[in-house]
C-alpha positions in Angstrom: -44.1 -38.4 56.4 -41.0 -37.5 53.9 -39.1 -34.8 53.5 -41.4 -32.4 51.5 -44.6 -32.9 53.7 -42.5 -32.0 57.1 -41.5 -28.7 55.0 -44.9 -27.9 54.3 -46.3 -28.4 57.7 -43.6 -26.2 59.1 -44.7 -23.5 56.3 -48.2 -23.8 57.0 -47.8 -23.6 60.2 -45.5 -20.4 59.9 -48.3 -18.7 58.1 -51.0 -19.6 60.9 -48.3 -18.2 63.9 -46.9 -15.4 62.3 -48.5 -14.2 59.1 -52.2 -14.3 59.6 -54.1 -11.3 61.6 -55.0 -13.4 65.4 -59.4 -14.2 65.5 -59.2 -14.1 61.6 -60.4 -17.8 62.0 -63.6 -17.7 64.5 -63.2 -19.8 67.8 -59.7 -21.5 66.7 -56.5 -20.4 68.5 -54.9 -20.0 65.0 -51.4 -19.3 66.8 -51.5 -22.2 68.9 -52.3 -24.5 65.6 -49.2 -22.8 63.8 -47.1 -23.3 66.4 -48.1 -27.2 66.9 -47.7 -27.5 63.1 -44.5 -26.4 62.9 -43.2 -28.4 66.0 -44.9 -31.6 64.7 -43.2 -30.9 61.2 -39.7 -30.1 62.4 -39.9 -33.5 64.7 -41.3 -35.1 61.1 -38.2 -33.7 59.1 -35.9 -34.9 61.9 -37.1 -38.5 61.6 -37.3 -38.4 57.9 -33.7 -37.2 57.4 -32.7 -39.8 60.4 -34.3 -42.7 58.3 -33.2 -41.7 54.9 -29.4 -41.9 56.1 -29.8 -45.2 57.4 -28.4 -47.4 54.4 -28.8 -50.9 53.5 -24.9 -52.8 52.6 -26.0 -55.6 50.0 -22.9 -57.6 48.6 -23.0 -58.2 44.5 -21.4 -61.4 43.5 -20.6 -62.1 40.1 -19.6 -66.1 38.9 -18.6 -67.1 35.5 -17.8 -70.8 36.6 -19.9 -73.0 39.1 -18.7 -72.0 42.3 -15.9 -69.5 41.6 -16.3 -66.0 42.8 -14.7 -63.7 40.4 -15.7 -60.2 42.0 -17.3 -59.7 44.9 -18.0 -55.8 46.6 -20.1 -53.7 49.1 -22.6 -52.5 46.1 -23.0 -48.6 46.6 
């Protein structure tokens, strides 16, 4: 789940908690759903935002004779 979806689950669920009139939707408990949307979206933005800031560190090195290292740096 990314960034946009979580933000959509939480809106979606906004709508069922808060926006919609309660027993618009026959035998659902349309509150309940909104609120377990929104929960199960904010947890999915937390995780996305947790994994996105992870970063890789991969080291560029660049040779212009057999064996000597002219530059090498923490690529960005």
């Amino acid at each position: 789940m990314r960034i946009g979806s979580s933000i959509a689950l939480v809106a979606i669920g906004a709508i069922l908690a808060f926006a919609l009139t309660p027993g618009l939707i026959p035998f659902i408990d349309q509150v309940l759903i909104g609120y377990i949307l929104m929960v199960v979206g904010v947890l999915g933005l937390i995780i996305s935002i947790i994994m996105s800031s992870r970063t890789r560190h991969t080291v560029v090195e660049r040779r212009t004779a057999p064996d000597t290292i002219v530059e090498r740096r923490p690529e960005v």
